[in-house]
ZADO-1210 file (C-alpha; in nm, 4 decimals, padded with zeros to 6 digits):
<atoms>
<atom x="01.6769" y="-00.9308" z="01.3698" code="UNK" pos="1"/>
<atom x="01.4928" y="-01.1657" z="01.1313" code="UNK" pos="2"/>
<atom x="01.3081" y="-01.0084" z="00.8631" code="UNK" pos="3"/>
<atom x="01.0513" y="-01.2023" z="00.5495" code="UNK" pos="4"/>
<atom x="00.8655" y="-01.1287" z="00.3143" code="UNK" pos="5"/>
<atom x="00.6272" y="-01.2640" z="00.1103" code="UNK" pos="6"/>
<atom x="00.5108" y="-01.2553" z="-00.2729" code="UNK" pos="7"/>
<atom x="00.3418" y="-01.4096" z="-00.5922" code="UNK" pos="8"/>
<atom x="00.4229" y="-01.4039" z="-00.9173" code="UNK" pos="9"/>
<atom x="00.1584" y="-01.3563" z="-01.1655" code="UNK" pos="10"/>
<atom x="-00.1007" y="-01.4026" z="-00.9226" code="UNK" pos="11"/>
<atom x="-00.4313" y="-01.3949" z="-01.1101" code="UNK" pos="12"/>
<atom x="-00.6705" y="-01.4101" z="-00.7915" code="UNK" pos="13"/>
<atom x="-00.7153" y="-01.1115" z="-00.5331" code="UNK" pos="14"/>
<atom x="-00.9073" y="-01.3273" z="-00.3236" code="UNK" pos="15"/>
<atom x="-00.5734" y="-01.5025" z="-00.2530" code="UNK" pos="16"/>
<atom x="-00.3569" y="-01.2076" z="-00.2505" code="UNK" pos="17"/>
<atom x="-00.5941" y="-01.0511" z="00.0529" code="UNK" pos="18"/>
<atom x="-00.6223" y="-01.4471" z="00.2339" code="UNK" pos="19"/>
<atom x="-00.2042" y="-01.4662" z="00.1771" code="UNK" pos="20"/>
<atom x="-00.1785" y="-01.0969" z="00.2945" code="UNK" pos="21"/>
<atom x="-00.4156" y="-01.1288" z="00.6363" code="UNK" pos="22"/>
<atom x="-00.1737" y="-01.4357" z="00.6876" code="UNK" pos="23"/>
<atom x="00.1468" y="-01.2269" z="00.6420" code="UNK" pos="24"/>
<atom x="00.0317" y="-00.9942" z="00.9386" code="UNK" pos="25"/>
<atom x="-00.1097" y="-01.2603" z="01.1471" code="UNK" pos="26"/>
<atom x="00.2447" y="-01.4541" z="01.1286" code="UNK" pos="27"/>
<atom x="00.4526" y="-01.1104" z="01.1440" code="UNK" pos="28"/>
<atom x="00.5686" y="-01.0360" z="00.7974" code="UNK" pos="29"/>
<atom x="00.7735" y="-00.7097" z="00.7003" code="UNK" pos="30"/>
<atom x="00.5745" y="-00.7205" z="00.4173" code="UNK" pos="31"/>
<atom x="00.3756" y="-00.8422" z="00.0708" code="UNK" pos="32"/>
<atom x="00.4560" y="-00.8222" z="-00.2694" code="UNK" pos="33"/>
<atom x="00.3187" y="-00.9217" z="-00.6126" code="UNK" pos="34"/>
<atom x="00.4880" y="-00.9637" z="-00.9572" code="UNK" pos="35"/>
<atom x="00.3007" y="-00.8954" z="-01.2908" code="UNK" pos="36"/>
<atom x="00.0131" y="-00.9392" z="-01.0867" code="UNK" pos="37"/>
<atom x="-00.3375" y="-00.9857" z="-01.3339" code="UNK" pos="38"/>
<atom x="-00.6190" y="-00.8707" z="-01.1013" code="UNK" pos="39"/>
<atom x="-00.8027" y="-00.5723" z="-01.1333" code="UNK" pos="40"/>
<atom x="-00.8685" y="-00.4560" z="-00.7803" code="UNK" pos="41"/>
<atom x="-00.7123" y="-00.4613" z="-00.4614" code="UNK" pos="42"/>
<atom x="-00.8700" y="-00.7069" z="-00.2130" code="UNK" pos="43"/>
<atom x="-01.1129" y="-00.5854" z="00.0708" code="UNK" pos="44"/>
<atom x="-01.0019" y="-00.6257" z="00.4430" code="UNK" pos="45"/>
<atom x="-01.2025" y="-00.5968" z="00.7351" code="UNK" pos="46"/>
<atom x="-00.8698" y="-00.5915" z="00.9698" code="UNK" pos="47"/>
<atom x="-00.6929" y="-00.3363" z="00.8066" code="UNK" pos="48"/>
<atom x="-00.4116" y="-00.5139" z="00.7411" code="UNK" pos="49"/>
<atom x="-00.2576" y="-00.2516" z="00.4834" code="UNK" pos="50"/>
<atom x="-00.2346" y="-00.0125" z="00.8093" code="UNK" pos="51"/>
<atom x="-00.0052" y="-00.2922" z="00.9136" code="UNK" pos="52"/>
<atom x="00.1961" y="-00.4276" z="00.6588" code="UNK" pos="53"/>
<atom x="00.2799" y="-00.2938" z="00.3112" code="UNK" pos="54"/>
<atom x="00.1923" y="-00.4412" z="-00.0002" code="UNK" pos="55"/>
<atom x="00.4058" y="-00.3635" z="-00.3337" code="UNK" pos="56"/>
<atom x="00.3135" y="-00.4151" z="-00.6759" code="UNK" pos="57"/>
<atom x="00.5964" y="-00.4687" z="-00.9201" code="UNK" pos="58"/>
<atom x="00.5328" y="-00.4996" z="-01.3142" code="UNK" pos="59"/>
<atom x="00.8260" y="-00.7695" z="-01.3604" code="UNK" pos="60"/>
<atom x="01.0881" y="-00.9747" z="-01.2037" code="UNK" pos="61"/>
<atom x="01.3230" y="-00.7183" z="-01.2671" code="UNK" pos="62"/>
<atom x="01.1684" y="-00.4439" z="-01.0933" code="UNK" pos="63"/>
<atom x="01.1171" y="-00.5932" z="-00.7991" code="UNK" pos="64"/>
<atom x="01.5023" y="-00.7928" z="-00.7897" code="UNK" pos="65"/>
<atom x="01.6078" y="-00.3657" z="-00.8791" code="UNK" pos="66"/>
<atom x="01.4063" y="-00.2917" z="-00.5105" code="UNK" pos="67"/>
<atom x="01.4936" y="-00.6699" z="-00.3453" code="UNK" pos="68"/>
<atom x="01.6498" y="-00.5907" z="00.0260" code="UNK" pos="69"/>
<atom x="02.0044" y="-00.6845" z="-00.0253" code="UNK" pos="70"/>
<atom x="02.0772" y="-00.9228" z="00.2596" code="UNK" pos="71"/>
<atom x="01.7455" y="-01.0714" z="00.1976" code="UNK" pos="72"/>
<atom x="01.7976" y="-01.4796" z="00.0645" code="UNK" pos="73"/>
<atom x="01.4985" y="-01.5485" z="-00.1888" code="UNK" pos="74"/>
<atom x="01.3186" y="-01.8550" z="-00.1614" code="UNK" pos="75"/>
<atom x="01.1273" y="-02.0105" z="-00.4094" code="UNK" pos="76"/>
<atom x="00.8192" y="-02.2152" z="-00.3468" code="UNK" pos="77"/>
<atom x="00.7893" y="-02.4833" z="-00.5862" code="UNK" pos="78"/>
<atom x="00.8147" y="-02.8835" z="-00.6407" code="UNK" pos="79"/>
<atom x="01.1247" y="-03.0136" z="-00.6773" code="UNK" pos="80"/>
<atom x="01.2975" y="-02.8082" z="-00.3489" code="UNK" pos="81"/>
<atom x="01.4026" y="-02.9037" z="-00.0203" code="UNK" pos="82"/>
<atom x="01.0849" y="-03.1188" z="00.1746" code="UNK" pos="83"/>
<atom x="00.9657" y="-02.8202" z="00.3796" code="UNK" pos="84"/>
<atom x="01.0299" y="-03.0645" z="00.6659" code="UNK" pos="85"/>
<atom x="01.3960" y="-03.0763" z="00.6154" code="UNK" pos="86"/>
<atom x="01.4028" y="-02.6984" z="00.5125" code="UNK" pos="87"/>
<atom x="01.6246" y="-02.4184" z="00.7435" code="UNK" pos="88"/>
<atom x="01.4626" y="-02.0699" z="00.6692" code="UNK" pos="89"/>
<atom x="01.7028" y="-01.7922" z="00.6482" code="UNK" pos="90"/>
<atom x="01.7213" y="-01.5527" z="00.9119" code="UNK" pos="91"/>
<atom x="01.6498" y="-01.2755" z="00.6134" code="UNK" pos="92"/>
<atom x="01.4150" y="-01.4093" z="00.3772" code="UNK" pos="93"/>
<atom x="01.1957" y="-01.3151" z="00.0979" code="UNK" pos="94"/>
<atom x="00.9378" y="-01.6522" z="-00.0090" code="UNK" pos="95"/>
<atom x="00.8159" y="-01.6041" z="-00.3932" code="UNK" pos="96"/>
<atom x="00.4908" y="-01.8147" z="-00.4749" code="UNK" pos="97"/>
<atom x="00.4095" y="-01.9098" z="-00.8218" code="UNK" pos="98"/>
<atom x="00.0667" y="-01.8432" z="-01.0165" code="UNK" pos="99"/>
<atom x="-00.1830" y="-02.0577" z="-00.9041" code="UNK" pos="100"/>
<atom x="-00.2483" y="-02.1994" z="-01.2678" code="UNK" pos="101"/>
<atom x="00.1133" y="-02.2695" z="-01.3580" code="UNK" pos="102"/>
<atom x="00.3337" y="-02.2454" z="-01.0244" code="UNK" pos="103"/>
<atom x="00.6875" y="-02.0380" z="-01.1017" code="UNK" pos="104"/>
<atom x="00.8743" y="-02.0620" z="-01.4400" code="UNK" pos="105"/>
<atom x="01.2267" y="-02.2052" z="-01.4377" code="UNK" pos="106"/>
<atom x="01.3754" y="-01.8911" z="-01.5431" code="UNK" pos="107"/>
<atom x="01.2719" y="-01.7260" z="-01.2461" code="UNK" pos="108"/>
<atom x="01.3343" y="-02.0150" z="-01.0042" code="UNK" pos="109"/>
<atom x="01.7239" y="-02.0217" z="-01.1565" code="UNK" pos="110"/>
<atom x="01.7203" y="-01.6346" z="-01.0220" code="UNK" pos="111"/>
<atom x="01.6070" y="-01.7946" z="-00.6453" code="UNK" pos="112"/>
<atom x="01.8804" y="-01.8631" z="-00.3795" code="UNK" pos="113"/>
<atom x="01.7309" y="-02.1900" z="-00.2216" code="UNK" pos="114"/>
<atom x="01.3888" y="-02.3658" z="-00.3563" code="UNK" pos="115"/>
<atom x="01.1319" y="-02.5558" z="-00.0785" code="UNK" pos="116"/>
<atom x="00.8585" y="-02.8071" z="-00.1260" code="UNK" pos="117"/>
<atom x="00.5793" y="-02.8778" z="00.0490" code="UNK" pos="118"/>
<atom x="00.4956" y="-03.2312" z="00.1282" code="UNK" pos="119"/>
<atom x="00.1601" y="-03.4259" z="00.1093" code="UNK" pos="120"/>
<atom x="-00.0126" y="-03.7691" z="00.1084" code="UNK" pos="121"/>
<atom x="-00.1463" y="-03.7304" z="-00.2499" code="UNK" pos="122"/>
<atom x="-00.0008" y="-03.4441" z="-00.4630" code="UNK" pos="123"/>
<atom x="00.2149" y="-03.1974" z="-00.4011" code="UNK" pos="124"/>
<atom x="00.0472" y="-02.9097" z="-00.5095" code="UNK" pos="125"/>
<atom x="-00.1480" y="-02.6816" z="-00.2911" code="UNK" pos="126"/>
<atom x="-00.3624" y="-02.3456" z="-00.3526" code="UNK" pos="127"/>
<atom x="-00.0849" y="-02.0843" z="-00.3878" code="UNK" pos="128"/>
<atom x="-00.2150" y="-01.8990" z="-00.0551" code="UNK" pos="129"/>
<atom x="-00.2469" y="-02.2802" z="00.1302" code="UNK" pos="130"/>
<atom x="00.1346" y="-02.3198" z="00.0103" code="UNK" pos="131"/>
<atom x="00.2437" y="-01.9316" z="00.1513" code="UNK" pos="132"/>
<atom x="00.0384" y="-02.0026" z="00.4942" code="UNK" pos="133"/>
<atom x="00.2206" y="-02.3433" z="00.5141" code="UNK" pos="134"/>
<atom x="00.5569" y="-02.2206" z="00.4620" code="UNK" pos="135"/>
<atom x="00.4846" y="-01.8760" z="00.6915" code="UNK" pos="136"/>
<atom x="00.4009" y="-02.0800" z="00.9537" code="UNK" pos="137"/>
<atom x="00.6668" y="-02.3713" z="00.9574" code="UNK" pos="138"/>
<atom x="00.9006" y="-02.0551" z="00.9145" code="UNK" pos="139"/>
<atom x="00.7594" y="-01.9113" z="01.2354" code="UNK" pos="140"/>
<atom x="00.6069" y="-02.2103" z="01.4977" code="UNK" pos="141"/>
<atom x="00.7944" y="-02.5322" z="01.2847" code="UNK" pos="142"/>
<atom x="01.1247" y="-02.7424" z="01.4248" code="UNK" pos="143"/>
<atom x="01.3618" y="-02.4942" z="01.6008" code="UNK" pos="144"/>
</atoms>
């Protein structure tokens, strides 16, 4: 049965972890996930999406790759991948977003199976919960 995940490293907004983790659920994630995350407080949700969906906080990269699901291929989200259009998603797959003010360090995309891109008309780079929705969505209604 597929499974994904999603997470962000070093996320400094909760406004985008709740918007990234309402569009999880909606789209049918196992679950959310944040790395060295530097908010102070957990997002409010009118749709009770943490009755739905867990969301796990891990201090570093090497927590959570310690609690990682094993079969689980990790994807990083970052310029320089495969064109999202051109991308297969993994039947078991766990989709790591980068801070919104500096996107994912190379030392932690190195540690990713596969890397995807997301396209555009002027610049490739997107609000870190635009670029999770995006990929979520390609992953679930995109080419088959």
């Amino acid at each position: 049965m597929p499974f994904f995940e999603v997470g962000i490293y070093h996320t400094k907004s909760v406004e985008n972890v709740g918007t990234l983790w309402r569009t999880a659920y909606q789209l049918g994630a196992a679950g959310l996930f944040t790395i060295g995350a530097r908010y102070k407080h957990h997002p409010s949700d009118p749709f009770k999406t943490m009755r739905h969906i867990p969301l796990r906080n891990y201090q570093h990269f090497e927590q959570f790759l310690e609690h990682r699901p094993a079969n689980a291929v990790l994807v990083a989200v970052e310029e320089g991948g495969t064109p999202l259009s051109e991308f297969d998603h993994p039947p078991q797959a766990i989709y790591l977003l980068g801070a919104e003010d500096y996107g994912l360090p190379g030392t932690i995309i190195k540690k990713c199976n596969l890397v995807v891109s997301l396209e555009s008309v002027i610049r490739p780079s997107y609000n870190v919960t635009v670029a999770g929705s995006i990929v979520l969505y390609d992953r679930i209604f995109g080419k088959k």
